[in-house]
LOLO-359582 format. One record per residue: x, y, z of N, C-alpha, C, CB in turn; residue in one letter. Coordinates in steps of 0.001 Angstrom, whole numbers, plus 500000, padded with zeros to 6 digits. Each point is the difference from the previous one (the first is absolute). Glycine has a CB too. Example, Ala and Ser with C-alpha at 12.3 -4.5 7.8 and 13.67 -1.06 7.14 Angstrom:
<atoms>
513190494310507800499110501190500000500900501200500000498108498827501246A501542502223498034500820501190500060499230501090500730501184499372497855S
</atoms>
This chain:
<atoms>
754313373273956501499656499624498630499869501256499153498817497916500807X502282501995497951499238501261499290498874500259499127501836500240500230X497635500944499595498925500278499170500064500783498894499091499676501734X500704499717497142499981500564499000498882500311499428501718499197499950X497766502386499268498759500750499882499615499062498388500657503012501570X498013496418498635499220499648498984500082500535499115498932499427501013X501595500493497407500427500042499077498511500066498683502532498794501454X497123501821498367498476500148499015500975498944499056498321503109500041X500312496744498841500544499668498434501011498642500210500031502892499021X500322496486501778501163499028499945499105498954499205501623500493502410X498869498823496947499811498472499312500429498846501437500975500924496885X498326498291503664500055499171500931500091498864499316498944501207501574X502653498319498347500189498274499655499453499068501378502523500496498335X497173498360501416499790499133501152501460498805499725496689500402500196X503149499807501070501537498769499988499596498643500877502135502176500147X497456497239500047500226499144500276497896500202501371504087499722499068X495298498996501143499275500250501255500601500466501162498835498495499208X500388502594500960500188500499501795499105499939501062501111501430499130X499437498606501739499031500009501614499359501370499981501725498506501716X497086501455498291498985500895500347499469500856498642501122500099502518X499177501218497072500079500223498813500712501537499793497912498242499666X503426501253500899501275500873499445500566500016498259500732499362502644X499297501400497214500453499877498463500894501138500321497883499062498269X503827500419501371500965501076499894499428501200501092500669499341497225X499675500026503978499405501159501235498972500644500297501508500304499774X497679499218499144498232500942500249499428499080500857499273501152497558X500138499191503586498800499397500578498975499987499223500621500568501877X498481498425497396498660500300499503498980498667500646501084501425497505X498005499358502563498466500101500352499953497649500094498715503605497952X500926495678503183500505498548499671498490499163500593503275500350500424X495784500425499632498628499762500040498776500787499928501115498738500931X497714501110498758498812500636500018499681499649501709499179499721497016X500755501041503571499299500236501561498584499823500060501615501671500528X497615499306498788498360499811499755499641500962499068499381499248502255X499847500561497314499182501034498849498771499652499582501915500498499083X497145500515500694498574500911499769499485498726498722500834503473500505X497899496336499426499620499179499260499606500455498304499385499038502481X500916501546497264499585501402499194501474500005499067498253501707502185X502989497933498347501455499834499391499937499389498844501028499846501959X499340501294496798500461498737498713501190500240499270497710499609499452X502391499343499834501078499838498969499674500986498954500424497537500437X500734503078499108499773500990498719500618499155499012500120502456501039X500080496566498911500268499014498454499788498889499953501453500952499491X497963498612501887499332498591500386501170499321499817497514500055499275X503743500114501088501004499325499882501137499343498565498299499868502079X500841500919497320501199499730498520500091501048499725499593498117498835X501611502189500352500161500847499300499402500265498592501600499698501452X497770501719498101499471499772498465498934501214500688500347496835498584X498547503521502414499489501062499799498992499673501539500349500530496793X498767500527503240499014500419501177499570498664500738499006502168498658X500425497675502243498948499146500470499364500415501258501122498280498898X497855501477501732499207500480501036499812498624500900498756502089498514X502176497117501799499579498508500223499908500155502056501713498421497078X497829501761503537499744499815501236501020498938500739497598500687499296X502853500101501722501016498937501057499039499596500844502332501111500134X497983497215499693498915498937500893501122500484501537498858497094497750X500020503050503506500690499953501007500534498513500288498706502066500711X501240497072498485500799498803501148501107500006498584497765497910502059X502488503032497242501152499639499547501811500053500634497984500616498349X502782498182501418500663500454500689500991501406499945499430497673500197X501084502748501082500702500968500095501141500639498776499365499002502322X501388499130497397501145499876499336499788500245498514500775498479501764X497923501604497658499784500030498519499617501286499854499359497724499538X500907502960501439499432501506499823500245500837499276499849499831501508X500020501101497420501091501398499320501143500270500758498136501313499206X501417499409501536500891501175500706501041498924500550498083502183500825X502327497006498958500991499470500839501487499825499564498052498989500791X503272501098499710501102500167499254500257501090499105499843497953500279X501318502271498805500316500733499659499602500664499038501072499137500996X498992502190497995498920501274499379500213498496498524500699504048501133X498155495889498608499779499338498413499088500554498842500321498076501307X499246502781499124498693500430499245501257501764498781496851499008503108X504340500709497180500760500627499004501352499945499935498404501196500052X501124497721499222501090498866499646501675500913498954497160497630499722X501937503031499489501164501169499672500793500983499855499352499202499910X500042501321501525500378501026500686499915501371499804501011498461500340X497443501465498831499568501117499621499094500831501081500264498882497740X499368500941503257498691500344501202498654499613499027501254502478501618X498253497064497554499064499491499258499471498651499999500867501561499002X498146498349501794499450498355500114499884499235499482499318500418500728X499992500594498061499036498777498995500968499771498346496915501155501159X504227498734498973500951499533499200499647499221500040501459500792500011X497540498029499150499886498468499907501042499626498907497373499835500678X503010500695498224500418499388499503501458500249499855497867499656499361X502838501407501955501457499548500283499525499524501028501751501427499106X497646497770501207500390498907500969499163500188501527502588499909498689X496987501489501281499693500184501309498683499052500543501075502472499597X499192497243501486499282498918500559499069500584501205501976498284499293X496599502091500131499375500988500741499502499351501596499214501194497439X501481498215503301499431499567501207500042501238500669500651497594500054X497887502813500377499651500898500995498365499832500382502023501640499088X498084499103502036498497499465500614499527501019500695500456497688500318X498437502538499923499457501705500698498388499652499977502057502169498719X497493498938500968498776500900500087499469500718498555500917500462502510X498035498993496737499521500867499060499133500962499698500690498619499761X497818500575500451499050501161499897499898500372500900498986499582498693X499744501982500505499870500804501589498824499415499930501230502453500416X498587496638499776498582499646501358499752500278500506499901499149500273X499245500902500524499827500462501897500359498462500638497476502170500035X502116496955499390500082498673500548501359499703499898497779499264499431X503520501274499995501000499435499733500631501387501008499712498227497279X499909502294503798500788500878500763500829499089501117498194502049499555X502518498935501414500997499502500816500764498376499716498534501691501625X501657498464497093500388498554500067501947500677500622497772498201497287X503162500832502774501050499987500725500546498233499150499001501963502798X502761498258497411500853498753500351501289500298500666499043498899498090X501078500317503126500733499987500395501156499148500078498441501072500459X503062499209499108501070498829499610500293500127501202500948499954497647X500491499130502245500503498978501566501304500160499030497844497698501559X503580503078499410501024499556499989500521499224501089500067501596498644X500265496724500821500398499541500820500974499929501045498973499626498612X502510501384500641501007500519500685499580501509500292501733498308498928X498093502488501766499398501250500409501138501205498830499043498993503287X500211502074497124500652501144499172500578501120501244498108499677497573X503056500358502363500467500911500647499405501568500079501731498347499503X498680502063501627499612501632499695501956500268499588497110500956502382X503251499732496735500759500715499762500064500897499712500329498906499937X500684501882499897500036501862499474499840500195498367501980500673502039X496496499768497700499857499954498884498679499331499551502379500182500037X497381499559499173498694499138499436500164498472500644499832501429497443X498679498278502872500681498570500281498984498977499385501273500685502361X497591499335496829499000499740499343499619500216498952499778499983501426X500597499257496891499331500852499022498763498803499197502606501936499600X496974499035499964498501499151499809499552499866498156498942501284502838X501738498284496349499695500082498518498585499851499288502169499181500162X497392501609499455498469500246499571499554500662499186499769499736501537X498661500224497951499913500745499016498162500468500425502329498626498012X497041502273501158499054500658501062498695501002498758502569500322502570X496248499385498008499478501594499513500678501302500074498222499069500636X501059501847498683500425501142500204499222500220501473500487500767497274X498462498990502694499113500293501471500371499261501313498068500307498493X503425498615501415499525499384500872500853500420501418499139498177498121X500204501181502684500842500087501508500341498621501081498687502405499885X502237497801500477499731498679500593501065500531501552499584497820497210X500183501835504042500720500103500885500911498346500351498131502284500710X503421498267499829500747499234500697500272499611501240500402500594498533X499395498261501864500405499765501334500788498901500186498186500991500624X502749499253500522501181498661500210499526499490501291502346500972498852X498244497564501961499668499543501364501166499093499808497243500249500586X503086499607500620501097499078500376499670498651500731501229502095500125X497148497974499635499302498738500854499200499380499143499897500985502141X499361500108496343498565499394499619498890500476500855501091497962499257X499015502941502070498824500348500575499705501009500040500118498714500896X501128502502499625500040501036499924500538500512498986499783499799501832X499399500977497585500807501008498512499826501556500453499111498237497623X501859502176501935500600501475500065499851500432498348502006499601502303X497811501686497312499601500310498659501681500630499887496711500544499863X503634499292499442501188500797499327500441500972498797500173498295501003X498342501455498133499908501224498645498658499314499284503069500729499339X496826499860499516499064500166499183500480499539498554499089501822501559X499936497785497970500161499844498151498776500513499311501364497738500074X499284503677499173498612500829499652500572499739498121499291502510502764X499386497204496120500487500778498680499878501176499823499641498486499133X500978501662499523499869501342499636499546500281498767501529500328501361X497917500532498196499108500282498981501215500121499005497714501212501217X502149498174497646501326500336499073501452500151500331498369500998499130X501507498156502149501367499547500430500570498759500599499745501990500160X501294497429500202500041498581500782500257500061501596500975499020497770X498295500240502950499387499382499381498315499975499382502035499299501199X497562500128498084498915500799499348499788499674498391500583501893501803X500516497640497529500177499798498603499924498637500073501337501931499243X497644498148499487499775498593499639501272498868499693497899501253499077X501902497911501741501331498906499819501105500877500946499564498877497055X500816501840503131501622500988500068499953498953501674499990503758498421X500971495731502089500395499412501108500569501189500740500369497637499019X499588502190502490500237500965500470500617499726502093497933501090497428X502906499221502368500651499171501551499609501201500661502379498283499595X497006501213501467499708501020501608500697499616500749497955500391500108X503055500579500763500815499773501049499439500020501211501499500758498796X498972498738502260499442500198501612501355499949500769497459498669499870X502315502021500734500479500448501410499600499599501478500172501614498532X500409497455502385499443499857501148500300500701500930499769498337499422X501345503043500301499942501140500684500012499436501674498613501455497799X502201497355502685499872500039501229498980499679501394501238501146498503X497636498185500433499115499457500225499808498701500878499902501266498167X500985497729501449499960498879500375501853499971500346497342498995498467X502119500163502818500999499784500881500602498508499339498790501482502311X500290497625497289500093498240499563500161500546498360497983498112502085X502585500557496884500118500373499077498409499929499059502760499400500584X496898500929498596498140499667499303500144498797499762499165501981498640X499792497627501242499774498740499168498583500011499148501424498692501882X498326502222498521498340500309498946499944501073499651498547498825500966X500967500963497314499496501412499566498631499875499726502079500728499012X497291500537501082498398500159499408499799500949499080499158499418501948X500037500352497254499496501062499022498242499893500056502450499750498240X496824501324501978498818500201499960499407500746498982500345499651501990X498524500012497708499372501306498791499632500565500917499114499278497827X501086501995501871499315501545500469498634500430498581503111501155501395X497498498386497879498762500820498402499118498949499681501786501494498403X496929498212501396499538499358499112499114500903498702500149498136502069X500031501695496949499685500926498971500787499521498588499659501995501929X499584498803497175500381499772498391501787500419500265497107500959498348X503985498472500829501364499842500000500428500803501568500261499918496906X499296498975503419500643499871501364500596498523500622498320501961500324X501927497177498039500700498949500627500980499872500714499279499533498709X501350499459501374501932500402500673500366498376499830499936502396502558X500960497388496720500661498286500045501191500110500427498969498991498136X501658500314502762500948499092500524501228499004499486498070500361500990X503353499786498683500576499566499115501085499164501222499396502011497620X500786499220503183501076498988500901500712500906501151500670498379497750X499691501047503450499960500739501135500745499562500803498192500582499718X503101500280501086501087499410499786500859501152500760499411498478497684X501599501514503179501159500577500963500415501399498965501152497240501338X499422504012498962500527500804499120500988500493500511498286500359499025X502460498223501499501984500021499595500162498591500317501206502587500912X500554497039498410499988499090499430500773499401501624499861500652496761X500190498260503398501143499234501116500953499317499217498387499477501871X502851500955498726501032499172499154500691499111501594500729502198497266X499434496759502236500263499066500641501606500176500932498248498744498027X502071500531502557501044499813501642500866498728499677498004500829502111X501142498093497977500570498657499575499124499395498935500989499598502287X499415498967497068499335498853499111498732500304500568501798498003499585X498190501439501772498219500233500181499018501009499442500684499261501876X499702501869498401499555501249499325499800500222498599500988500651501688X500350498662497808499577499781498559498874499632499007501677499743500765X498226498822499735499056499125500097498199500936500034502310498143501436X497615502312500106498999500440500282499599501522499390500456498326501886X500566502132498187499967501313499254499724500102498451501548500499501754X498458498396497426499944499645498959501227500645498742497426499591501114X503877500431499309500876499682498661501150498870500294499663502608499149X499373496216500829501014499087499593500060499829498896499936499107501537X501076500530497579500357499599498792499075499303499291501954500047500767X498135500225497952499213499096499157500823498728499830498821501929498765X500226496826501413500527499071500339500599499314501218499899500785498203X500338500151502784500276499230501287498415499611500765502650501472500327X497324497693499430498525499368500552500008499537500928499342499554498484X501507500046502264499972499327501537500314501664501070501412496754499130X498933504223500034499967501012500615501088500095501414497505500011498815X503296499546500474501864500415501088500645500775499597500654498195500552X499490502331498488500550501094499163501445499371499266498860502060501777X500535496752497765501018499601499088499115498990499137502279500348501618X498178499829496848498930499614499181501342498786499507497794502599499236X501892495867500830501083498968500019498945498424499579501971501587502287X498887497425497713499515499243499936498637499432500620502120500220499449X497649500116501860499036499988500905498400500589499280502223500333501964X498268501001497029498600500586499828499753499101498890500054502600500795X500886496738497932500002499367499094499288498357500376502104501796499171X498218497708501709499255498873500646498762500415500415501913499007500723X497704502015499486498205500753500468499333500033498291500766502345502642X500051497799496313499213500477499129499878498851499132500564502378500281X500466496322499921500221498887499379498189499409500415503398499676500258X496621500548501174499176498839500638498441500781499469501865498971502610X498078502376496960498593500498499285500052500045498701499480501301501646X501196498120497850500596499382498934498560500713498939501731497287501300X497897503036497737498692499658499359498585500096500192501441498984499696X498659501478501694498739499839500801499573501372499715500554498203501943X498202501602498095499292501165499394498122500502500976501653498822497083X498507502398503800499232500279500917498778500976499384502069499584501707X497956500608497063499152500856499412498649499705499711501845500619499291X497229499723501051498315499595500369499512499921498716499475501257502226X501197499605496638499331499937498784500744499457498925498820501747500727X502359497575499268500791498877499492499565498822499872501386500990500737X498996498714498105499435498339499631500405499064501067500289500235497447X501265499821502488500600499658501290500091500138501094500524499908498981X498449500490501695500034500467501196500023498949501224498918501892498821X501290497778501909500730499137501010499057500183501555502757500445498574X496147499387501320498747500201501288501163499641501196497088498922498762X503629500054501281500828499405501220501009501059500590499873497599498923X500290503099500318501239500816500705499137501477500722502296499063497811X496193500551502849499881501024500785499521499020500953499654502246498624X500331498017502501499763499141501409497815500113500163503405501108501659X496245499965497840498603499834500069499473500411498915499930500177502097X499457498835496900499426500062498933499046500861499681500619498222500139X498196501821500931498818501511500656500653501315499469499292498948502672X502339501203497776500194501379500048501265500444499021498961499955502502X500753499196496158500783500798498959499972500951499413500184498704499866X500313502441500221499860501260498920499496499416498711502013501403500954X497357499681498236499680499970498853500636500328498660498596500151501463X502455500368499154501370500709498709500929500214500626498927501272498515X502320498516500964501538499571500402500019501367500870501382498425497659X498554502772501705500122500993501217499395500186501458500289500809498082X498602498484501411499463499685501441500771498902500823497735500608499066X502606498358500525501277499064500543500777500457500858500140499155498223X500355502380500869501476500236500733499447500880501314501886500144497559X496921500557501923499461501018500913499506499510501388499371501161497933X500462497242502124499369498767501155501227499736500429497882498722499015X502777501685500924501264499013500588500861498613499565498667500961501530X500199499069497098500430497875499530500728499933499243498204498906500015X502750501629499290500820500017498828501298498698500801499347503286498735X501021496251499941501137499138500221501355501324500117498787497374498387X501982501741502536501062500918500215501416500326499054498968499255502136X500828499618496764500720500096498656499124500424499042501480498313500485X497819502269499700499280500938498714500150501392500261498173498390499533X503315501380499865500949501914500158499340500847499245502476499425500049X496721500482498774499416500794499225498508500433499947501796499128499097X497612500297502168498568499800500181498729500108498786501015500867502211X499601497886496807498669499331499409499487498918499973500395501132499066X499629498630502681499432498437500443500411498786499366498153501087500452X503385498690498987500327498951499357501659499762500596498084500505497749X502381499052502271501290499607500163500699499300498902499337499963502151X501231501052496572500673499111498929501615501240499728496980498485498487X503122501155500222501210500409499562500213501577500548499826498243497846X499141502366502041500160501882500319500225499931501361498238501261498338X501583497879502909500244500417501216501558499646499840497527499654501365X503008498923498081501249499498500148500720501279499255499493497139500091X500374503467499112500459500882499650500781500990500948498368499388498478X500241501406501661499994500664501394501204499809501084497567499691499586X502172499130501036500958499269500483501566500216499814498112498707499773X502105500990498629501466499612499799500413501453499951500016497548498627X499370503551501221500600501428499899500343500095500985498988501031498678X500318498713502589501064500277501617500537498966500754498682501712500485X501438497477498944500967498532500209501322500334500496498978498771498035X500949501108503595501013499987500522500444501466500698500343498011498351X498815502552501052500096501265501098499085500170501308500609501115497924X499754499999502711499613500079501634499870501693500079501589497543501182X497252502303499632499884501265501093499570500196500983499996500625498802X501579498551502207499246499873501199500958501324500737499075496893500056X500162503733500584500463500932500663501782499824501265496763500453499442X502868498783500861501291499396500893500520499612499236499461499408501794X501097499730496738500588499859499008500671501079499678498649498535499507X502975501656500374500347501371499335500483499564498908500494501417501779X499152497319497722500632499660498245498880499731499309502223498823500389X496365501738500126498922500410499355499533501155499654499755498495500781X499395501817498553499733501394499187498169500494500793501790499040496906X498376501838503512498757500533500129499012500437499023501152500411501588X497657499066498709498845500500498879499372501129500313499483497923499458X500739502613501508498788500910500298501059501260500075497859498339501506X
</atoms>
């Protein structure tokens, strides 16, 4: 399989739902494992400014920040708190320096493991005190962790600057024989700007796919191929006929309670939807609705293919 080196700054389209949480070859981060009771939201989940709101431990895993792909800079500036281009501040960490708010920790779960390869194989998008520190550790079980680097700020530098986002690389240097499946982050600092928040966490190179399957899982199937064969045809058009209107959004007039299997465990905002796993699979544009903008979507790759064994198809990647 080849590997291609993680690409900073890219704009990440989503094409279609994928298995696990590949987006265009990135492995990213596809559960919360466990975390410190002390964990909060830095915008309490909307976008627009600060919040200090406490993560309930029985929340679930799937509504978490850190999960899926970088959102908190939406325009590709390394700057978080763009609320009003759009940036959508989901991140979650550690604020004051308490004494009571020390060693807190979260640990994610990749469900497909992370290779060791030649090169970086872990990057971690974040933003931080100038004071702060935090140590890394990976496990390939959840039991045993091995430390692999550090995340220190810097006084008048990043990371360290207010808002400035800031990716930390890791290296498993040969470490692990099995591929990871867990990362950890611990506070080392508790003290005045020594926070550190959490944006998104995630493989640092890309997998490009072998066959359709790969496609699929690797995440660039076509926009619009929704049954995910690598041909976008009548078949995906009958998927989007039958969600016809239907509308999965928690804070919509229209919102449709029936189209989640347990009522208990609906997200609270469409991004959280997609971030749980529940999105309809004809909502190409992910704003929890299925109308004219997905069919759209749709008719732009109508009839094309990229299936790898296909040689009268076109490769995306």
């Amino acid at each position: 399989m080849k590997k291609t080196i993680y690409v900073l700054l890219v704009t990440l389209a989503f094409s279609g739902t994928v298995q696990a949480r590949y987006i265009e070859g990135i492995n990213w981060a596809d559960s919360v494992f466990s975390h410190t009771d002390k964990i909060q939201s830095w915008a309490d989940g909307h976008c627009g400014g600060p919040g200090s709101v406490l993560m309930d431990a029985n929340t679930p895993a799937t509504t978490w920040l850190v999960l899926g792909f970088s959102d908190a800079d939406g325009n590709g500036d390394m700057y978080a708190w763009d609320f009003e281009d759009g940036d959508r501040d989901y991140v979650a960490g550690w604020r004051t320096g308490s004494p009571a708010h020390a060693e807190q920790e979260i640990i994610v779960k990749f469900d497909t493991g992370i290779e060791d390869v030649d090169g970086n194989d872990v990057v971690i998008r974040m933003f931080c005190g100038p004071v702060a520190e935090a140590s890394v550790w990976a496990s390939t079980d959840g039991n045993d962790f091995v430390q692999i680097g550090t995340i220190t700020g810097q006084l008048g530098g990043i990371p360290g600057s207010d808002g400035m986002l800031y990716d930390a690389f890791f290296d498993f240097n040969g470490i692990f024989a099995d591929d990871v499946n867990f990362i950890r982050v611990f506070r080392e600092v508790t003290e005045a700007q020594s926070g550190m928040f959490f944006d998104s966490f995630s493989a640092a190179y890309i997998d490009e796919p072998n066959d359709c399957n790969e496609v699929g899982l690797f995440g660039w199937a076509l926009a619009g191929d929704i049954d995910q064969n690598c041909y976008v045809n009548l078949e995906d058009f009958a998927t989007l006929a039958e969600q016809w209107q239907k509308c999965n959004d928690p804070n919509a007039s229209d919102f449709d309670e029936s189209l989640f299997e347990d009522p208990n465990s609906i997200p609270s905002t469409c991004h959280g939807v997609w971030q749980a796993g529940m999105a309809m699979t004809a909502d190409l544009n992910h704003d929890c609705r299925v109308d004219y903008l997905d069919l759209s979507i749709l008719a732009e790759n109508y009839l094309n293919c990229n299936n790898p064994d296909d040689s009268n198809c076109t490769t995306t990647w």
